[in-house]
C-alpha positions in Angstrom: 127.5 78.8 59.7 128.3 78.2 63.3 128.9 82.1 63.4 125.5 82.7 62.4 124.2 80.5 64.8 126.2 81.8 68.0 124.7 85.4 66.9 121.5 84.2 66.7 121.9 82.7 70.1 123.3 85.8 71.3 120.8 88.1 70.3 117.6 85.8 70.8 119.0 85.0 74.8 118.7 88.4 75.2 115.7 88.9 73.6 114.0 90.6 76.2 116.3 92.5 77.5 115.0 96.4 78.2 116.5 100.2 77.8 116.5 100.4 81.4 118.3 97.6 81.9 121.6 99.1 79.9 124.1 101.1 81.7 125.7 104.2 79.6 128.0 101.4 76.9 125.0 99.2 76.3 122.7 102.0 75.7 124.9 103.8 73.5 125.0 100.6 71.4 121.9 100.0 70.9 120.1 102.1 68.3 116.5 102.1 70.1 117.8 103.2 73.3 118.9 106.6 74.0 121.6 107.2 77.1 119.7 110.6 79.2 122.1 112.5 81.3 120.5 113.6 84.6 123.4 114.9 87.2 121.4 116.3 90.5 123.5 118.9 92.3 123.1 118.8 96.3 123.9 120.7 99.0 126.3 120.0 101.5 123.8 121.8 104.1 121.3 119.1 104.3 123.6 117.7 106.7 124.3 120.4 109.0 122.8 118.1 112.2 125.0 115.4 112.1 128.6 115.2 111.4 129.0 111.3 110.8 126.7 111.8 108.0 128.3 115.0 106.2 131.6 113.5 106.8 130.4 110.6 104.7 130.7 112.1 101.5 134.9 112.2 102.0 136.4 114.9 99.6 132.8 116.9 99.0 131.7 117.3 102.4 133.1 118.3 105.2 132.5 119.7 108.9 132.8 123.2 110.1 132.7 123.9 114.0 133.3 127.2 115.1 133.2 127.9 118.6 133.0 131.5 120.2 133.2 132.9 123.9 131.5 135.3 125.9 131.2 136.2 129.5 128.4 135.9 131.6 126.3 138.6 131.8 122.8 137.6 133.3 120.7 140.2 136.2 119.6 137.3 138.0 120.4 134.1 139.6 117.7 132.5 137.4 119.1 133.8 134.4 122.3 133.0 135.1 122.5 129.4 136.3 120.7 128.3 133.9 122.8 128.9 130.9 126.0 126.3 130.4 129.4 127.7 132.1 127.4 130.4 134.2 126.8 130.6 137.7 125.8 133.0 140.7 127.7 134.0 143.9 127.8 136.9 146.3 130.9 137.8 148.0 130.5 140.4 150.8 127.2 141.5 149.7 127.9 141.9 145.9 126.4 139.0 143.9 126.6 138.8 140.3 127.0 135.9 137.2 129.9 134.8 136.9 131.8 132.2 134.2 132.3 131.6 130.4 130.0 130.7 127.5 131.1 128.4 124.6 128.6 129.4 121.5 129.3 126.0 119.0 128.0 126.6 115.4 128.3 123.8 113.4 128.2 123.3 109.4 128.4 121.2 106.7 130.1 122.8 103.5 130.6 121.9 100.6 127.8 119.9 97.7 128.1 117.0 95.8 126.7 115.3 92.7 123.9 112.5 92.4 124.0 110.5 89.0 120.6 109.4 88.2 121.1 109.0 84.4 119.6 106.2 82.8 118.6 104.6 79.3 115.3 105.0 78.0 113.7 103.5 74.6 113.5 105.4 71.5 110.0 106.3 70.9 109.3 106.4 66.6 107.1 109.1 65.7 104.0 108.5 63.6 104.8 107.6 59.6 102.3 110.8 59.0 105.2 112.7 61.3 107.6 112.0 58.5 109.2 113.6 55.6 110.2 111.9 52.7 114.0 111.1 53.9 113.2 109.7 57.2 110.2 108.2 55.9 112.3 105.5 53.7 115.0 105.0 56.3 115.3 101.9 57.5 115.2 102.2 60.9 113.2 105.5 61.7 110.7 104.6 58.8 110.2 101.0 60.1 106.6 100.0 59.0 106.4 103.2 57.0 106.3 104.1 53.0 105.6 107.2 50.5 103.3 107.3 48.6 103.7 110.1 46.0 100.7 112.3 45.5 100.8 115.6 42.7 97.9 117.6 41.6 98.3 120.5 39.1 96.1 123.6 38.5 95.8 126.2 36.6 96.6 129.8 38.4 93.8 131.5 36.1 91.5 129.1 38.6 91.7 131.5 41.2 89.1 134.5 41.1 90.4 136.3 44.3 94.1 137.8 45.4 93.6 136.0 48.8 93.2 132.5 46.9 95.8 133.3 44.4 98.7 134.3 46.6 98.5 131.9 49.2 99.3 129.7 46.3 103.1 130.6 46.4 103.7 129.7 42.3 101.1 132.3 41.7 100.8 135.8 41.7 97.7 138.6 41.7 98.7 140.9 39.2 96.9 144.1 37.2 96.7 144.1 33.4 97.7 147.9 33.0 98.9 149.7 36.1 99.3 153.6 36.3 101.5 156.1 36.5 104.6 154.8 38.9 103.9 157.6 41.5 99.8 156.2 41.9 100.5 152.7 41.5 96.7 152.7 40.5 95.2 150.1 38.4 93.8 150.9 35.4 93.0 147.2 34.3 91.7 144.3 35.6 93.7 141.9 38.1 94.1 138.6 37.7 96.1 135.6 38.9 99.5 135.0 37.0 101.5 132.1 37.4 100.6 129.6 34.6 99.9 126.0 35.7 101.3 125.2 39.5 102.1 121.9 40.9 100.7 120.6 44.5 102.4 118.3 46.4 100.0 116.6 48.4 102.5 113.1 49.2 102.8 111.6 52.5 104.4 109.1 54.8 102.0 106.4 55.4 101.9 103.2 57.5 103.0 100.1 54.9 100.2 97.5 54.2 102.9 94.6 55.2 105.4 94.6 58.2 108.8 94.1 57.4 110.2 91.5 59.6 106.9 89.4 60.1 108.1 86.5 58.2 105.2 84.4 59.2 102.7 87.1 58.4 100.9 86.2 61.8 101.0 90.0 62.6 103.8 89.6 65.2 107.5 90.3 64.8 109.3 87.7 67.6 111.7 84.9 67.8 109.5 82.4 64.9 110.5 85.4 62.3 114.4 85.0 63.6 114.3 81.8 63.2 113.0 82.3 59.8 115.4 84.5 58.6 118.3 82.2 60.0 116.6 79.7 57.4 117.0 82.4 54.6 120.4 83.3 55.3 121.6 79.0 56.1 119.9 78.2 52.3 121.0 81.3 50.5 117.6 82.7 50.0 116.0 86.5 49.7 112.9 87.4 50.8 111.9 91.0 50.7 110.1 90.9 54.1 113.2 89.2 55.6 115.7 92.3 53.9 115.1 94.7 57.1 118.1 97.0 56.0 116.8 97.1 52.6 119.8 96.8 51.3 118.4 93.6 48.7 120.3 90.9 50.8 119.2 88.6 53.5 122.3 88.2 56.5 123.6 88.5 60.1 122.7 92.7 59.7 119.4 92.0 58.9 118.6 89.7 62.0 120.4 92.3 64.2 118.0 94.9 62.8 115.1 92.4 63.5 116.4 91.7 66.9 115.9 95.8 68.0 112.6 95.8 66.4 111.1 93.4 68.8 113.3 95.3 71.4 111.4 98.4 70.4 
């Protein structure tokens, strides 16, 4: 008994806890959550103006500098001092630019990984998305029930070979057909098959909700509660048996406890 209640306790505390909330281990656990994998690839380059910040990212960034040389080469004394390491001078009558250059060209190699993953709910499609199997599980099918529906015919119904072979059990056939080299008909056609069966069933949305105890239209902590009450005095309730597995326990308030999460 006490076990039951510390579960309960567990799972009602966290009652409102959301997908997003869950890193990669909680979302994994929790069967309407779904863990999406979203790895962004960046390039070292974006940091090419400032090595503090490429240098950052130690072991997937890193700075390049490579400096070059070259004399100085400029026609004019205007040219020439004003570029870095350069200057003018005459010496008997001969002036030219003098000096050394230094080209620096600095990079930042390399890229690295952003991890912007994260857990997102599990959205349920429509009970009319359904087929029959998922339709009666009892977690995708929540709120959801078949409802059988057959209708048979007769193939003779169908006066036309369009009608007749859309109807896959049917067939448009000839009553006497020629020689095999003319495949001519010589009789009437007609649709064969006999009588056909049409499966017209469907997934609809259940006239009760399983887990609202209190039938107040709401599934929330008042329907835990009242399952608690089931499982303390040995009771079964079919509303209350949300695994459907005809018995009223800890599994079923578990399930009841990710339906209000959902």
């Amino acid at each position: 008994m006490k076990k039951i209640f510390y579960l309960s306790f567990i799972l009602i505390t966290n009652i409102y806890a959301n997908c997003i909330d869950y890193n990669q281990s909680q979302c994994s656990n929790n069967t309407n959550c779904q863990w999406i994998e979203e790895i962004e690839i960046v390039q070292c380059s974006q940091f090419n103006n400032s090595e503090n910040s490429c240098t950052g990212y130690i072991g997937e960034c890193f700075w390049d500098e490579d400096i070059t040389y070259a004399s100085c080469d400029y026609p004019n004394s205007g040219m020439c001092n004003s570029e870095d390491g350069c200057y003018w001078d005459c010496y008997f009558g001969y002036c030219d630019c003098y000096g050394q250059q230094q080209f620096v060209d600095n990079e930042c190699l390399g890229q690295f990984e952003i991890d912007n993953s994260y857990c997102e709910e599990i959205v349920l499609p429509e009970c009319s998305d359904l087929d029959q199997i998922t339709c009666n599980h009892p977690l995708y099918g929540e709120g959801c029930e078949w409802h059988e529906d057959i209708d048979y015919g007769d193939c003779s119904n169908y006066s036309n070979g369009t009608e007749c072979n859309a109807n896959n059990q049917c067939n448009w056939e000839c009553s006497q057909w020629g020689s095999w080299y003319t495949w001519i008909c010589y009789g009437y056609y007609y649709c064969d098959g006999g009588d056909y069966e049409l499966d017209n069933s469907s997934c609809q949305e259940t006239e009760y909700i399983i887990g609202d105890l209190n039938q107040d239209n709401m599934i929330n902590i008042q329907d835990i509660i009242m399952v608690i009450n089931f499982i303390l005095y040995g009771q079964f309730e079919i509303l209350a048996d949300i695994n459907y597995d005809n018995a009223v326990d800890v599994l079923d308030i578990i399930q009841l406890v990710n339906i209000i999460l959902n």
